[in-house]
C-alpha positions, 0 to 999 in steps of 0.5 A, a space after each residue: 565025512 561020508 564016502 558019498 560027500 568025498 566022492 561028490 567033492 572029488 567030482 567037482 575038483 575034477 570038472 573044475 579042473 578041467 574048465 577053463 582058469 578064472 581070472 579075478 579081478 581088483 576090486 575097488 570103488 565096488 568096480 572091477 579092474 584087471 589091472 597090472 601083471 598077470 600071475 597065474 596060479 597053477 594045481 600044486 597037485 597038477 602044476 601043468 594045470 592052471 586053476 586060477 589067475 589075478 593081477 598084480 595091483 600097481 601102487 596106484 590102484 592100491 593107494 586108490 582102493 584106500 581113498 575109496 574105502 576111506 570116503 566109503 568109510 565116513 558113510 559106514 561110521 555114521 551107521 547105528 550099531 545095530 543096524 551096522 550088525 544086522 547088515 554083516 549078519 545078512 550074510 550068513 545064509 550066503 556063506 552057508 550056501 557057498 561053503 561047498 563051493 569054496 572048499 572047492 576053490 581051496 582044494 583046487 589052489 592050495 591042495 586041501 582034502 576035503 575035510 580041511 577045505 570044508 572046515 575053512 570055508 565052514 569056519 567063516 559061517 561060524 566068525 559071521 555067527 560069532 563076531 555078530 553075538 559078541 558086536 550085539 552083546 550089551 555093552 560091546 561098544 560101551 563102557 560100563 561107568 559111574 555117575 560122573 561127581 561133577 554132575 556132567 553126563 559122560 560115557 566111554 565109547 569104542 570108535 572106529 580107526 578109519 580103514 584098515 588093511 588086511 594082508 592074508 597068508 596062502 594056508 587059510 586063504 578065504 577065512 583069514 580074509 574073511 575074519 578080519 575083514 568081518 570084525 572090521 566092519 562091525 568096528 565101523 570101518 572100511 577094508 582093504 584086503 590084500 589076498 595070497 597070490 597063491 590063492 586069489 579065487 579063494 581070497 576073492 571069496 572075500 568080495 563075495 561076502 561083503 557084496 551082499 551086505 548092502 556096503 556103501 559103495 567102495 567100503 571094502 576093496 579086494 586087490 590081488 598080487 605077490 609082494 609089492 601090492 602089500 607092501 604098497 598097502 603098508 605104506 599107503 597110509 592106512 590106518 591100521 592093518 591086520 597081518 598074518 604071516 611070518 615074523 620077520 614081516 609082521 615085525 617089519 610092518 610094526 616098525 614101519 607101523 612106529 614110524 611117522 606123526 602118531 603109531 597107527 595099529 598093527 594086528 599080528 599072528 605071526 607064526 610058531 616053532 610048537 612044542 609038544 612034550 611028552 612025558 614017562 607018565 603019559 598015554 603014548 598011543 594018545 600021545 602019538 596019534 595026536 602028534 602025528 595029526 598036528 605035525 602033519 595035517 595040511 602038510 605042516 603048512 599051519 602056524 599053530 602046527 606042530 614041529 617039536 616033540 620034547 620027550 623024556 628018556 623013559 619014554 622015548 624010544 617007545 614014542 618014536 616007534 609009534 610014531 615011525 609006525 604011523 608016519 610010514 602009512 601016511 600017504 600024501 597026495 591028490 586031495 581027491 584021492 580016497 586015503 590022502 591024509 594031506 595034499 601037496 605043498 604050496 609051491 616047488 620052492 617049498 618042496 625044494 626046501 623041505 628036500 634040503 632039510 631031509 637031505 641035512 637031516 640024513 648027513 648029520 646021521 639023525 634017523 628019519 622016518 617018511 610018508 609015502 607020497 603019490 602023484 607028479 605034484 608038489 607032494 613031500 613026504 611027511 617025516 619024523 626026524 629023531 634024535 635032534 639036539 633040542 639046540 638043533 637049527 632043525 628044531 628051533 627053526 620054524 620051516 612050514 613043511 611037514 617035517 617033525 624033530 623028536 628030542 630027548 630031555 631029562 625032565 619036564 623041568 627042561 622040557 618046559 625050559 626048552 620050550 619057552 627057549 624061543 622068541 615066538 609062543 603059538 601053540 604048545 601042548 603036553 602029554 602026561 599022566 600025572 596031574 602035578 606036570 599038567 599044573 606045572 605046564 599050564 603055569 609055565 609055558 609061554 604060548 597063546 594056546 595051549 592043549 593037555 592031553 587032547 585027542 587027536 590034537 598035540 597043539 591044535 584044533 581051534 575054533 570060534 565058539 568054543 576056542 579063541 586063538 592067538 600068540 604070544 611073544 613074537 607070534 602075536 602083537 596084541 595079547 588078545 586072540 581072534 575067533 572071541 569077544 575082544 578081537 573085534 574091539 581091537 579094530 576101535 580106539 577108545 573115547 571118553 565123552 563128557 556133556 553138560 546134562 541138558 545135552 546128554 542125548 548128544 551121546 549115542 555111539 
């Protein structure tokens, strides 16, 4: 990022800000409702200024969005593969030409620097380019089988469910809108995206993209809201949803998910409590500076963020000075600002509650170490908290704030045991010097994503092309990782077909 490309960037937010909010709107049935409460969105970095507003959807404009994108759907599915890929393709150079524009919006509502809001709005060109290569690759849609002995043509194809639901999270508010909905349609179904209430401009983005697909009318409906327009989403029988968020939710929409005539599908990422461990044999300041990134990086408000440091005795005192050295010159603030690391936090709940867990923190005598913070929004410091029993409720608890615990452990034997000692199994990671450890972390930790020794990043840095990206345990539902070449499959179900010869041609999928 060049100072040139920061001060443009800045310049932007700036005259956004001080233009008048945009208000988005439903949409459904490819028209536009605004419809319900109005929630309005304020700056996190200036909460006095409103950046953005949307309505919340009423269960009847949800449940009318499904019908639509249902009737839609019967049109879409009956679209050949390739031209199904080339019309989801066809946005690629209108994403390319909006990524500035959104990284604006993402800056604007959630409080990104520019470095992480022009990476997410980059990151949906890269699904578009990625999920479209993986589609027309041979045998996608199709499995590779022998001749039949019975002499019968048959085949085995993916097909799709009908429409699915997409519920986004606040932190990745276009690109987690964006992805599934991508992979949805190349499946052949239609969508329904449910976007953040603390991000509605930039989930709406969503809408934007698909609108130049040449989409039947009604295949992808956008509705904005809080709480009740996902909940109305879960239980207006759709026929799968793709969630992110937390576990206590995502595992709530499995169950309801179980329940009824047949199980219908749920593709969950449901977050993390990410160790890294740290062992005497590793590189410290490596160590440290990729610790300190993944803790903190958009305000530790990430699932694949790091929360836990597991070091061993030789090396721990060390560790933690590096690290205190480096937090106390973090500075949190206005994304615009030259010299912020990260922004603000979401909401002033969530800045309440990372207040609480300094103010514990100090009470039990733990020593603690903080950014600076600059501005009147909700900005925090980020802190590193040492000394914590690796048991602690401060270290086994998955906060999303930015707030890192370091324990002391005796060995990588504990370290990895302590580490897996949790329900969930995002990211995880290790620093060390000696290749026996390495070997042993990657046969035994249990984490979808896993780094060793990685620069600049402890348990994150995941992108499509290079890295896919998923959990395991209760931090994921399927086994398979979005950004790679089954994620898409995972919104089909599977057909095996068989036709007498003179038939055969009966059979394209």
């Amino acid at each position: 990022m060049t100072a040139d490309t920061n001060s443009q960037f800045a310049r932007a937010v700036e005259e956004r800000r001080g233009l008048s909010h945009v208000t988005v709107p439903h949409i459904v049935g490819g028209l536009e409702y605004f419809e319900g409460p109005l929630l309005q969105r304020e700056d996190p970095s200036h909460p006095n200024v409103i950046v953005s507003a949307c309505h919340e959807a009423p269960a009847e404009l949800v449940g009318r969005a499904v019908a639509e994108s249902r009737e839609a759907q019967r049109l879409w599915r009956q679209v050949p593969l390739r031209e199904r890929i080339e019309r989801v393709a066809s946005a690629i150079p209108f994403a390319e030409a909006h990524v500035e524009d959104w990284a604006v919006r993402v800056a604007l509502e959630i409080g990104k620097p520019y470095a992480a809001a022009h990476a997410e709005a980059a990151e949906v060109v890269e699904i578009l380019r990625s999920y479209v290569a993986y589609a027309a690759a041979p045998g996608a849609f199709e499995d590779d089988r022998t001749a039949d002995p019975s002499g019968v043509a048959s085949d085995s194809v993916l097909k799709p469910y009908g429409v699915f639901g997409v519920i986004t999270p606040f932190n990745y508010p276009i690109v987690q809108a964006a992805g599934p909905a991508i992979a949805a349609l190349l499946a052949g179904n239609g969508v329904v995206v449910k976007t953040s209430h603390h991000g509605p401009w930039s989930g709406h983005a969503v809408a934007e993209l698909c609108g130049g697909m040449d989409l039947p009318a009604g295949l992808v409906a956008v509705i904005h809201g809080a709480d009740d327009p996902g909940r109305a989403l879960v239980a207006s029988g759709i026929d799968g949803v793709s969630f992110t968020g937390s576990v206590a939710v995502g595992r709530a929409i499995l169950r309801s998910f179980q329940e009824g005539p047949y199980p219908r599908p749920v593709i969950a990422e449901m977050g993390g409590k990410n160790p890294v461990i740290v062992t005497d044999s590793a590189d410290l300041e490596q160590a440290a500076d990729g610790i300190i990134f993944s803790a903190f990086d958009l305000g530790g408000q990430k699932c694949s963020a790091l929360s836990r440091v597991l070091v061993t005795p030789g090396v721990r005192d060390r560790l933690v000075e590096l690290l205190e050295e480096r937090v106390r010159v973090l500075v949190m603030g206005d994304p615009v600002d030259d010299g912020v690391f990260a922004g603000p936090v979401v909401t002033r709940a969530a800045a309440a509650h990372h207040a609480s867990l300094v103010e514990s923190a100090r009470a039990e005598g733990f020593r603690v170490a903080e950014s600076l913070t600059k501005g009147d929004g909700y900005f925090v410091p980020s802190v590193v908290v040492s000394g914590v029993p690796s048991s602690h409720d401060l270290a086994t608890i998955e906060h999303f704030v930015p707030f890192l615990t370091v324990s002391e452990v005796a060995d990588l034997d504990s370290a990895l045991t302590v580490a897996n000692a949790t329900d969930m199994g995002l990211t995880a990671g290790i620093y060390t010097g000696d290749r026996d450890e390495a070997r042993a972390f990657l046969d035994r930790v249990e984490a979808g994503c896993v780094n060793v020794n990685v620069p600049g990043h402890a348990t994150t840095g995941w992108w499509p092309g290079p890295q896919t990206f998923g959990g395991w345990k209760g931090s994921g539902s399927t086994g398979k990782h979005t950004l790679g070449k089954w994620y898409f499959q995972l919104f089909t179900r599977q057909q095996a077909r068989k036709i007498p010869r003179e038939l055969e041609d009966l059979l394209v999928s």
